[in-house]
C-alpha positions, 0 to 999 in steps of 0.5 A: 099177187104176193111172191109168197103166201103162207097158209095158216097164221099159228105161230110157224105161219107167223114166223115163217111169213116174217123171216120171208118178208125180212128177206124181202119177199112180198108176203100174204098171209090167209088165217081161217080164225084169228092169228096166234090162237088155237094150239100156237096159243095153247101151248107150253112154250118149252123149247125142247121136247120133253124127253129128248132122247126118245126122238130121232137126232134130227129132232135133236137137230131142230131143237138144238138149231131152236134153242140156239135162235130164240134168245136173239128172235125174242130180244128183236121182237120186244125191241120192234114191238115193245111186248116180250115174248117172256123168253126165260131159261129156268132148265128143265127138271126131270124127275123120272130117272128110269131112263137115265142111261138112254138121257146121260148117252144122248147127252153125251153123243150130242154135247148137251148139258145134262146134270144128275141131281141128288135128294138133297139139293133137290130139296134145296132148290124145290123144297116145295116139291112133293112126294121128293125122288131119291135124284132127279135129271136137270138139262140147265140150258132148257129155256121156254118162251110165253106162247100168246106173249110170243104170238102176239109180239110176231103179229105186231111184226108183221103189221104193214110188212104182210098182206095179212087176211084173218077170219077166211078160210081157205076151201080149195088150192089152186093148181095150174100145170101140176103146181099150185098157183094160189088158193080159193076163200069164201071171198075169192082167190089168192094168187101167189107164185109160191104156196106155204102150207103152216095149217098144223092139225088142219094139213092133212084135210087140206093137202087131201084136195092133191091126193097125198094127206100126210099122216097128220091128225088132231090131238086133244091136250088139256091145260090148268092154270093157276092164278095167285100171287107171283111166284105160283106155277102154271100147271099143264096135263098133256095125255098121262104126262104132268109138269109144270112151268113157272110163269114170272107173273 
């Protein structure tokens, strides 16, 4: 029986599974698919929200506690596994300037770098960039990380240090005296003095089983990517929203 089981392997699971097994708890891990796909594979790897300063503060907060974290969690990854989650700090440019009062306050209340670009040297340093805006927003400090690059490095982590289980589901949690116990799988029970549910999308359907679903539901997003010589662009549509990311491939 593991101190620790963790439900769902996308990359919160991994991550949270690894920080508990270097603090030296006995760890499982129970992931219905493959560990790192889905939406953990999927996503754009930007560490920040897109527009910052529509979110409470304390996603402000999170974000800010990420940003701070990742530089030294990507540099220990590519050093135990030998594969670079690609962490890469290119800032993050805005080009829709409407809310340039709300972004400058927010920048200012929370000490974040936030520049305001003119035309010109936009022009300069994006002179592919088309239709060009009068000005633009630049928060320099932005980073972002290369997702699959990122999850498969944690997988490599966890190799020998997690009791990791792939391919099963978990179709029923165990409660024992008002507290969950471990989990049931088409192959049989988990048991585990702690219970960590990282299933994403997914939660909602299985905290449903206690009676207290959160508000939690599956977003669909589409993505395109570019492939060509170095130095093309990684493009990604999410709902109405467009940006882009450079890859260094």
């Amino acid at each position: 029986m593991s101190d620790i089981l963790v439900i769902g392997g996308g990359i919160i699971g991994l991550l949270t599974a690894h920080e508990l097994a270097r603090a030296g708890a006995q760890v499982g891990l129970v992931e219905m698919g493959a560990t790192g796909r889905e939406s953990s594979w999927a996503g754009g790897g930007i560490i920040s929200p897109l527009y910052p300063w529509r979110y409470a503060d304390s996603v402000t907060a999170l974000a800010s506690w990420s940003q701070g974290t990742y530089p030294g969690l990507c540099d220990e990854l590519h050093d135990d596994t030998g594969i670079d989650p690609e962490y890469t700090r290119n800032g993050l440019l805005i080009l829709d300037t409407l809310e340039s009062e709300e972004a400058a306050s927010w920048a200012e209340r929370h000490g974040v770098a936030l520049e305001r670009v003119d035309g010109e040297t936009l022009h300069t340093s994006e002179p592919e960039l088309g239709p060009r805006p009068v000005d633009a927003l630049l928060l320099p400090e932005i980073a972002q990380v290369r997702n699959p690059r990122l999850t498969k490095a944690v997988r490599r982590a966890l190799d020998g240090r997690v009791d990791l289980r792939e391919q099963e589901e978990v179709v029923d949690l165990l409660v024992e005296s008002g507290r969950v116990s471990g989990v049931r799988t088409p192959k049989g029970e988990i048991l585990a003095e702690r219970v960590v549910i990282c299933t994403g999308a997914w939660t909602a359907q299985l905290l449903a089983r206690l009676g207290r679903a959160p508000d939690i539901e599956p977003v669909r997003g589409q993505m395109m990517l570019f492939l060509g010589a170095p130095g093309l662009i990684h493009h990604i549509t999410l709902h109405e929203e467009r940006y882009i990311i450079p890859r260094r491939d």
